[in-house]
C-alpha positions as CSV (number, residue, x, y, z in Angstrom):
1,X,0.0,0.0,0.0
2,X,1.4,3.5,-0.6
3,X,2.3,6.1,1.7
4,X,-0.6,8.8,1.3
5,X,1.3,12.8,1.0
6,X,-0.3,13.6,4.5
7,X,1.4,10.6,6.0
8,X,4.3,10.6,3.7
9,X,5.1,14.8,4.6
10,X,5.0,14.3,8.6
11,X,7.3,10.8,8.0
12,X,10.1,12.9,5.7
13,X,9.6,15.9,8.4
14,X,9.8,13.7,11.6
15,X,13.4,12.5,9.5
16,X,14.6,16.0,8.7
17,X,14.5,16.8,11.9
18,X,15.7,13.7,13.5
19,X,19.2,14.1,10.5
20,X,19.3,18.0,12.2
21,X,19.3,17.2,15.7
22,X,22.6,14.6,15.0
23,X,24.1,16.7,12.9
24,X,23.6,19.6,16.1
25,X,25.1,16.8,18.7
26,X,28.0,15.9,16.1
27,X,29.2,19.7,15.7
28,X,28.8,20.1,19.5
29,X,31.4,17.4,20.0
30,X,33.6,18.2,16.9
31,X,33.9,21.4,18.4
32,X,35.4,20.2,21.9
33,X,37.1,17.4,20.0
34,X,39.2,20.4,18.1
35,X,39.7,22.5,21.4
36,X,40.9,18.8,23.3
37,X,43.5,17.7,19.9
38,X,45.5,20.4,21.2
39,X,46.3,19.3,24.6
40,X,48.7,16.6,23.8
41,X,47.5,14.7,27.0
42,X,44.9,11.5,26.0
43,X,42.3,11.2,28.7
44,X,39.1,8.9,29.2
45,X,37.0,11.8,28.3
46,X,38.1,12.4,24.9
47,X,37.7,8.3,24.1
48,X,33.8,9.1,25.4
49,X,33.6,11.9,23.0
50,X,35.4,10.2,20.4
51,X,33.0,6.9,20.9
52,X,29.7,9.2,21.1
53,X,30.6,11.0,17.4
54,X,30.7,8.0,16.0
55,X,28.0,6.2,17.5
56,X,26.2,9.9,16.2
57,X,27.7,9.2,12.7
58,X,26.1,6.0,12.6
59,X,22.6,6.7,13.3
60,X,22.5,9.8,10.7
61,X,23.5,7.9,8.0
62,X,20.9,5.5,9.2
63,X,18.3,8.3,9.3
64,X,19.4,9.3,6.2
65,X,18.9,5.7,4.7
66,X,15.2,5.9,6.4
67,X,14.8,9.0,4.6
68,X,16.6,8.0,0.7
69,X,14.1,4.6,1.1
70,X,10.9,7.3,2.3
71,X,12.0,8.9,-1.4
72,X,12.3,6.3,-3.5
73,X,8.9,4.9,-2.1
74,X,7.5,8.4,-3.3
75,X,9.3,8.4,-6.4
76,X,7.7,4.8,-7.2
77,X,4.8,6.2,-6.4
78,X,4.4,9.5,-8.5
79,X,5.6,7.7,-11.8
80,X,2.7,5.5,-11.2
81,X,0.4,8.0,-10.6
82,X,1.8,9.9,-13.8
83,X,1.7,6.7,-16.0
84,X,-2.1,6.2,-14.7
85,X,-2.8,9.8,-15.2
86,X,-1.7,9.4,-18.5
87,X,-3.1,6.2,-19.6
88,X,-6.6,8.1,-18.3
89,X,-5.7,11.5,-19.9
90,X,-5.6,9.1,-23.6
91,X,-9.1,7.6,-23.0
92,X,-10.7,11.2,-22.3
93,X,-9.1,12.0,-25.4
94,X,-9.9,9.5,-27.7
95,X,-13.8,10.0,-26.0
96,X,-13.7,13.6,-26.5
97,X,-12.5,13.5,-30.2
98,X,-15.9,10.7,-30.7
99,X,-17.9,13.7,-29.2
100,X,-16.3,16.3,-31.4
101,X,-16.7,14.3,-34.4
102,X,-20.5,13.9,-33.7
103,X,-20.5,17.5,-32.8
104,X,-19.1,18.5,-36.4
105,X,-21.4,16.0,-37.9
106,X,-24.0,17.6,-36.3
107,X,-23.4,21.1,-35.6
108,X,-26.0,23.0,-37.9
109,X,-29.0,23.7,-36.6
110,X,-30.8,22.3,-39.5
111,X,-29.4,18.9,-38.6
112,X,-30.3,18.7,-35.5
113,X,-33.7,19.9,-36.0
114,X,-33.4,17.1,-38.1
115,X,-32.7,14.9,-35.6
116,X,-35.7,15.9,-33.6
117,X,-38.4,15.8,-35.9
118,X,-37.1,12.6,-37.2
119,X,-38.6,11.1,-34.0
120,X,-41.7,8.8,-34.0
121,X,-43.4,10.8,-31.5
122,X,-43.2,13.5,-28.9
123,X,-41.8,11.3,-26.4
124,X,-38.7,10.1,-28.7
125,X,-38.0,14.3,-29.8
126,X,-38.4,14.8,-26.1
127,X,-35.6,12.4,-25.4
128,X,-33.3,13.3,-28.2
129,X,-33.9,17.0,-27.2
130,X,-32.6,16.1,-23.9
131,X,-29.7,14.2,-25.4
132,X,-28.4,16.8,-27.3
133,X,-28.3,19.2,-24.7
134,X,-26.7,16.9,-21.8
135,X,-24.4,15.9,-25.0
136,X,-23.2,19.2,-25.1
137,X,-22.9,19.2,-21.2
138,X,-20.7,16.1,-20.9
139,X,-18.6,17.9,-24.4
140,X,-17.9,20.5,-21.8
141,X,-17.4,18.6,-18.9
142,X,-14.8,16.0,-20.5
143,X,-12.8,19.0,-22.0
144,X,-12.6,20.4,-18.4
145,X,-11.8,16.7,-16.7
146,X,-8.6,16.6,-19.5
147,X,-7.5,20.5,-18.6
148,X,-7.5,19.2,-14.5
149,X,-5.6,15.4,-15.1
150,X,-3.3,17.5,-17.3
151,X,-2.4,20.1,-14.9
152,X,-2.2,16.5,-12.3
153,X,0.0,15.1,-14.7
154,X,2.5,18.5,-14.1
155,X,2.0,18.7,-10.7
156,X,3.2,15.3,-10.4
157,X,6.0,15.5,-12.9
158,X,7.1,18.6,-10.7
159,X,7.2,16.5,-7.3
160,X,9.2,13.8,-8.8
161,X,11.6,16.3,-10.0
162,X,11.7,17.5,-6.7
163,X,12.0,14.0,-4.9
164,X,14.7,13.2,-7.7
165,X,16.6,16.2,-6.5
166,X,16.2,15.6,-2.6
167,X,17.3,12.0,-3.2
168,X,20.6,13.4,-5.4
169,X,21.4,15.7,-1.9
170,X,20.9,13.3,0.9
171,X,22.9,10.5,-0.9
172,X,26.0,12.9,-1.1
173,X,25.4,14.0,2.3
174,X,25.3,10.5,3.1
175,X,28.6,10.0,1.1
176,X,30.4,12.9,2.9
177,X,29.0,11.7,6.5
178,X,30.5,8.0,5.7
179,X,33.9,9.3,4.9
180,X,34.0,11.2,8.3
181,X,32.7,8.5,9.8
182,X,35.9,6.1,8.6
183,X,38.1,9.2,9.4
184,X,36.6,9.4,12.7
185,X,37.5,5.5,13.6
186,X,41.0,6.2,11.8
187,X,41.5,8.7,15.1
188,X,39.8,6.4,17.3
189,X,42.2,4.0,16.6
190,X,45.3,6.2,17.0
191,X,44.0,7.8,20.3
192,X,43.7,3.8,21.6
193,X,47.1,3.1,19.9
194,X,48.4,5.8,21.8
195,X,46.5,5.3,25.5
196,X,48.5,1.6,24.9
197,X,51.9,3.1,24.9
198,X,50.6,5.3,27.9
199,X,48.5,2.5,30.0
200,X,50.0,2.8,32.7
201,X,49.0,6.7,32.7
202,X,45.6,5.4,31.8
203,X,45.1,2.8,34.4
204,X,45.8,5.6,36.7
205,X,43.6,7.7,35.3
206,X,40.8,5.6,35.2
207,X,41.3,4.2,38.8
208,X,41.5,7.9,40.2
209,X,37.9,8.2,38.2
210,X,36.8,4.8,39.9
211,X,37.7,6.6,42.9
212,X,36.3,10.0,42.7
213,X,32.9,8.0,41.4
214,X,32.2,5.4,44.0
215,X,33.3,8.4,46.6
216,X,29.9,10.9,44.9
217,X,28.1,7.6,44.7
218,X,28.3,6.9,48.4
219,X,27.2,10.8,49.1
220,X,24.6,10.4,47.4
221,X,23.3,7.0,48.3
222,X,24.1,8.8,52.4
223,X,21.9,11.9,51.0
224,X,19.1,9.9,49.8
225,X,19.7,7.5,52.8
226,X,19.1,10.8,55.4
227,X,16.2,12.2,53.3
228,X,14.1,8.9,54.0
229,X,15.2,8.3,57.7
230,X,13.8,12.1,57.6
231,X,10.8,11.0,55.8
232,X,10.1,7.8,58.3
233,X,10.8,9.9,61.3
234,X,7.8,12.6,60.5
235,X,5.3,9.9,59.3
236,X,6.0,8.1,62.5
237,X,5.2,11.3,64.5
238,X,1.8,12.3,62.8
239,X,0.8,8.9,63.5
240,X,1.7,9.0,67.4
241,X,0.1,12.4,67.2
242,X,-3.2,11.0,65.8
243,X,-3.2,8.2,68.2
244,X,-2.7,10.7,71.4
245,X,-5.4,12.7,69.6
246,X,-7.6,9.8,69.8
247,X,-6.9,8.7,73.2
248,X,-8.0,11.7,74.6
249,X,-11.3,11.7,72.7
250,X,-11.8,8.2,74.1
251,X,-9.7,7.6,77.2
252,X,-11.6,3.7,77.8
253,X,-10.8,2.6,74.1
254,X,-7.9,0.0,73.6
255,X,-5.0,1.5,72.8
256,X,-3.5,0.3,68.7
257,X,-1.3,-2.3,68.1
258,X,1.8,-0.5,67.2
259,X,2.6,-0.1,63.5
260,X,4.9,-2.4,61.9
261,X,8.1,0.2,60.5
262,X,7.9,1.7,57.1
263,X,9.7,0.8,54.0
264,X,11.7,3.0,52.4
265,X,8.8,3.4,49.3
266,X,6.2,3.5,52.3
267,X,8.0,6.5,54.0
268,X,8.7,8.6,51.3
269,X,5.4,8.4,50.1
270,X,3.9,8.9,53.4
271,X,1.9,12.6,52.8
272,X,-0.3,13.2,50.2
273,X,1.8,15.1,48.5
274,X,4.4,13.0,48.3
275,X,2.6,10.4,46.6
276,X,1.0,12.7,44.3
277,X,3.9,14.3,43.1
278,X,5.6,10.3,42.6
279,X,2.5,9.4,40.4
280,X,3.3,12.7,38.3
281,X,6.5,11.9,37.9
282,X,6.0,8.6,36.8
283,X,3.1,9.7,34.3
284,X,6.1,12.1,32.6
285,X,8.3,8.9,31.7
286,X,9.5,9.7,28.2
287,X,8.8,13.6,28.8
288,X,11.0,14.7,30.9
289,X,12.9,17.8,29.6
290,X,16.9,17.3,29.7
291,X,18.6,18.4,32.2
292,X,20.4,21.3,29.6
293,X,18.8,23.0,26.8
294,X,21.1,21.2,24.3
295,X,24.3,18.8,24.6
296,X,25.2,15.0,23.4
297,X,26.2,11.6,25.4
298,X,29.4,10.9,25.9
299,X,28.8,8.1,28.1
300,X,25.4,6.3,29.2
301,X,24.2,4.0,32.3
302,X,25.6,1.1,33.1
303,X,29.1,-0.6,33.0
304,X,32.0,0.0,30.9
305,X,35.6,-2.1,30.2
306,X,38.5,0.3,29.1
307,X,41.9,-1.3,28.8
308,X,43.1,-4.5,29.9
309,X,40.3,-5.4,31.9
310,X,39.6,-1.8,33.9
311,X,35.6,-1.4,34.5
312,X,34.2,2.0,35.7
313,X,30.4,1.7,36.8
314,X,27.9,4.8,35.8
315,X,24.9,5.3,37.8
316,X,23.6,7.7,34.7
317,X,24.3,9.8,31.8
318,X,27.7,12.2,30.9
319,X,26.2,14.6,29.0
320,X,28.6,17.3,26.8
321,X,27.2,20.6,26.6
322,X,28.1,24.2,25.9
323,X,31.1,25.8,28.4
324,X,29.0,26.8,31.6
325,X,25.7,26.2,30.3
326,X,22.9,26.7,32.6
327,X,21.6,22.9,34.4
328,X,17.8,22.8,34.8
329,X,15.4,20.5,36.8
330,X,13.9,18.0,35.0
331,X,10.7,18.3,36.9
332,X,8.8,20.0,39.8
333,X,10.3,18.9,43.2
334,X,12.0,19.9,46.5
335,X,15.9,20.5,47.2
336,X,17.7,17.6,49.7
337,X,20.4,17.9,49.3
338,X,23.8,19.9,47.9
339,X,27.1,17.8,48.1
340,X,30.5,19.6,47.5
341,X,33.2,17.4,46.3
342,X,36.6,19.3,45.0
343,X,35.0,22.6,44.4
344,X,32.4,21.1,42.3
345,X,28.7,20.0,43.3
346,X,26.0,18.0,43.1
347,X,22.2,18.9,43.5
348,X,19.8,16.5,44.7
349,X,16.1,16.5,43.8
350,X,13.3,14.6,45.2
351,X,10.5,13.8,43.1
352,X,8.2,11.9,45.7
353,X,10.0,8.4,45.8
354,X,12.4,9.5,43.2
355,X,15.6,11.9,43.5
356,X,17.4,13.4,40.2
357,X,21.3,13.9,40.7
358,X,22.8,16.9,38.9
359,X,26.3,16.2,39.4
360,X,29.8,18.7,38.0
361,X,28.0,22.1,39.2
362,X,30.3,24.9,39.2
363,X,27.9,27.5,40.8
364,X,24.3,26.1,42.6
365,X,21.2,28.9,42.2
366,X,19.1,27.0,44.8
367,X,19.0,26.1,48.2
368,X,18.4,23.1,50.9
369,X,14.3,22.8,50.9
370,X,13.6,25.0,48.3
371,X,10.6,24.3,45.9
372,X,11.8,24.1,42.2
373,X,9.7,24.1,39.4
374,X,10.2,22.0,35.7
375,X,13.1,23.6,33.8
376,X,13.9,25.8,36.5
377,X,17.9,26.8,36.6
378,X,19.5,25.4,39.2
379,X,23.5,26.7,38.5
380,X,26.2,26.4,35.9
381,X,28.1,23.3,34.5
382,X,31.2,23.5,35.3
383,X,34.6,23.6,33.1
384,X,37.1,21.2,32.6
385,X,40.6,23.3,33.2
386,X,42.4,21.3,31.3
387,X,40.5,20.4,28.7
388,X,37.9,23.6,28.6
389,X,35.0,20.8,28.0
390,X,31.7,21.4,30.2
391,X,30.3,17.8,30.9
392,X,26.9,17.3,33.3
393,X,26.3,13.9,34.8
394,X,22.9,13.1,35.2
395,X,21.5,10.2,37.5
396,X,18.1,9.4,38.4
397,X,17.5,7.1,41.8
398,X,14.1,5.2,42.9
399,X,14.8,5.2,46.5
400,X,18.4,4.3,47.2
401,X,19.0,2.6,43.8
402,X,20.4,4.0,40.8
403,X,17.7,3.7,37.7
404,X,19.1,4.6,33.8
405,X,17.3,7.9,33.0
406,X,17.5,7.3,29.3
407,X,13.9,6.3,28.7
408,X,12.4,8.9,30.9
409,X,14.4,11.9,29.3
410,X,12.0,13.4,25.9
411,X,14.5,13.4,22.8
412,X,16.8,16.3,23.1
């Protein structure tokens, strides 16, 4: 079945501006990329960036496949509207030159007087006077169905130009963006070559980073820890406060069984508002904004192996952004916590029974407790003095365990 234009429009849009938003994320890293080649220095953060651009690479020229076969589909399509426009343009004129013939045949007004009184009776010159007059109708009407399938037949021949064209640009864009891509693996592959001669620098590098992570993983994991004890300890008062409230509205009534202790889930979702603002949260899983207006993964959730065996863990996302670029909450939620680690911090969020983490800060613009609103600014990313990159990590917890954020962020 074909694509109908509607469909076929929003498809080749939804593409477009899929191909822009890579082509954005790859210029964003090419641009720290340049400012990094200069150091001479090799560190884990340029194989990140290195590994994102191409992984980038990949899926434009995979978009851009998406959108040559979304052309070619449409090309197919129009020549076989245009070969059935024109197989129907022939009949109408082989039926409109039987109707001018008759016409000719027939066009005095003696003839077709002619005609009429030729009739057996008044019922047969009624019909044939009708005839001639819805002859001349459908004469008209067949000359104005060829004028509109011919001006069809040029609209068509147009958009297939047009499509022929597109097609012609993407697949040199698509040529240019697979060269860059097989130059980009050519310097992958000499950074590597190089961080081989220099492992021993690496392994330090990457231990000190094992280091410095599990360190702001175990702050965070106390921070999150304190916010629930916090959370437990005021649930546990409102209910010894109802149950004095009740016992002196019925002094002779059995005092409760005492409550068995709260999980974690139960006390951070222990007020109304808590648990409302939880269920929000959750609703927004694929929408949430990102936590900067624009930047590109360097490196996502979960484990990975450099070297010779040397694993670093990631409790989230590395996102690269511009230099100082403002960091923003994801959603609407309440302050916990601010950790300061080497002149850098982290921001802490809670979200009902989840907390966002806004780690590498250089300057924070809230405070302990304060309300924050969706996309609100919360500081400045800070800047890499030696390399002059700006990288935000970005983790989101469900209690005291790390969850990968990537399907609840919207597409950047």
């Amino acid at each position: 079945m074909g694509i109908g234009l509607s469909s076929w429009a929003q498809s080749s849009a939804q593409l477009k501006k899929q191909r822009e938003a890579l082509t954005r994320e790859i210029e964003l890293l090419n641009q720290t990329l340049r400012s990094t080649s200069k150091d001479k220095s090799l560190s884990l953060k340029q194989v990140n960036a290195l590994n994102a651009q191409i992984n980038l690479r990949v899926k434009k020229i995979k978009t851009i496949n998406s959108e040559v076969n979304l052309i070619e589909s449409q090309i197919a399509k129009n020549t076989n509207t245009i070969r059935s426009l024109q197989n129907e343009l022939a009949k109408l004129k082989k039926g409109y030159a039987s109707m001018v013939q008759f016409a000719f045949r027939n066009s005095s007004a003696y003839n077709k007087l002619m005609f009429i009184f030729a009739s057996n009776d008044f019922n047969q010159a009624y019909k044939r006077l009708k005839y001639l007059q819805q002859f001349s109708d459908s004469r008209k009407k067949q000359a104005k169905e060829i004028e509109e399938t011919q001006k069809s037949i040029e609209q068509k021949i147009a958009e297939l130009a047009s499509n022929k064209k597109e097609k012609v640009v993407l697949l040199s864009d698509q040529e240019k963006e697979k060269q860059a891509l097989d130059g980009q693996k050519s310097v992958k592959s000499k950074v590597l070559n190089d961080l081989t001669k220099k492992e021993k620098e690496y392994k330090q590098e990457l231990n000190k980073k094992q280091q410095e992570d599990a360190r702001l993983a175990r702050a965070i994991q106390a921070a999150i820890r304190r916010e629930i004890e916090e959370a437990r300890r005021k649930a546990e008062e409102e209910e010894r406060r109802r149950a004095a409230e009740l016992a002196k509205k019925n002094p002779n009534a059995k005092a409760p069984e005492p409550t068995a202790r709260k999980t974690d889930k139960e006390a951070l979702l222990s007020t109304p508002e808590a648990a409302k603002l939880a269920a929000d949260f959750t609703g927004n899983r694929g929408r949430l904004p990102w936590p900067v207006a624009s930047g590109s993964v360097t490196q996502g959730y979960g484990q990975y192996t450099y070297g010779k065996g040397v694993k670093v863990n990631s409790n989230g996302l590395t996102i690269r952004t511009a230099a100082g670029a403002a960091v923003r909450a994801v959603f609407d939620g309440v302050v916990t916590s601010i950790v300061q680690l080497q002149n850098q911090y982290t921001v802490i969020i809670r979200h009902g029974n989840y907390f966002t983490v806004y780690q590498n800060m250089k300057t924070v613009s809230v405070s302990r407790n304060q309300k924050v609103s969706v996309k609100q600014t919360i500081g400045t990313v800070a800047v890499d003095a030696t390399e002059g990159t700006s990288d935000l990590h970005f983790e989101l917890w469900q209690g005291t365990s790390p969850i990968n954020p990537s399907s609840w962020l919207a597409g950047n």
